[in-house]
N, C-alpha and C positions, 0 to 999 in steps of 0.2 A: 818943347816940353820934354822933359826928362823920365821916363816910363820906368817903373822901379819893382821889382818883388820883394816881401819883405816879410825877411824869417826871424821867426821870433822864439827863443828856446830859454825855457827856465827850470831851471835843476838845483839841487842840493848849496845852496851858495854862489850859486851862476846865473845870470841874468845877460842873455845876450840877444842884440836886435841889429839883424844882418840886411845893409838893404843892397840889392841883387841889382844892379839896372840890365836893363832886356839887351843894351851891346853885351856885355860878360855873357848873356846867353848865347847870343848869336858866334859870338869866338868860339866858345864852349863846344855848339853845335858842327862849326865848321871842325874844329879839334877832332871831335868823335866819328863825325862824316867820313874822315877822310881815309881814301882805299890805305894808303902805306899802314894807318894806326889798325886798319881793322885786319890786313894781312898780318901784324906782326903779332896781335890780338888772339889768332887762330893759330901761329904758327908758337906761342908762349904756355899756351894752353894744349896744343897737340899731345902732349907726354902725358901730362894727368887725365885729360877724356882715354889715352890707350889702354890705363893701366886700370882705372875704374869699367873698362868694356865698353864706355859709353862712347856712340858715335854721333858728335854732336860739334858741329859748326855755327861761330855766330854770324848769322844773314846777316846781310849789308843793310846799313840806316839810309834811307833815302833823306836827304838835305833838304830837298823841298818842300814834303810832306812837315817836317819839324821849323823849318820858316814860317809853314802857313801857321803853324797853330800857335807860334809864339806873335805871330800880326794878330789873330785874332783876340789872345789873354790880352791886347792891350784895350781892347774895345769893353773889359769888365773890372777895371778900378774898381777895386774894394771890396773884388770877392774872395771869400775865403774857401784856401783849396783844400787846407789840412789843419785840424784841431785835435789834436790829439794829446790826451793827460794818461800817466801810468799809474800803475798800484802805487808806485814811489814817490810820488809826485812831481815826478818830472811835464812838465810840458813844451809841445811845440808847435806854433803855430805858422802857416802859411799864408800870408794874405795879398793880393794882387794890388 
């Protein structure tokens, strides 16, 4: 069985319904995990945090902690994680 997120956003003449399956997340996740993306992450950013004063590094994402919670959104088919409508009338929805 094929486990799927699915994003749904509707705006001014747009009508759009994304469905996500949980491998794309898990790539995704492995993507963002990995030490080389977050070293060059800190090392791309180092200029602008100097010149704003700010001393500030982004902490490493641990892989594991982000496996376990995308195993467990599969245990809740059909819930919804985001509903959200604008002054505009834009909306976007999240549903599992």
């Amino acid at each position: 069985m094929i486990y799927m997120m699915l994003v749904k956003v509707k705006a001014k003449g747009i009508r759009l319904a994304i469905p996500i399956p949980y491998f794309i997340l898990d790539i995704t996740i492995n993507i963002l995990t990995s030490k080389l993306l977050q070293k060059y992450l800190n090392r791309w950013t180092k200029n602008h945090f100097e010149r704003k004063s700010l001393d500030f590094t982004f902490p490493l994402i641990d892989k594991g902690n982000l496996k376990l919670v995308t195993e467990e959104l599969k245990n809740y088919k059909g819930l919804m994680l985001v509903d959200v409508q604008a002054k505009d009338g834009t909306v976007v929805k999240i549903r599992l």
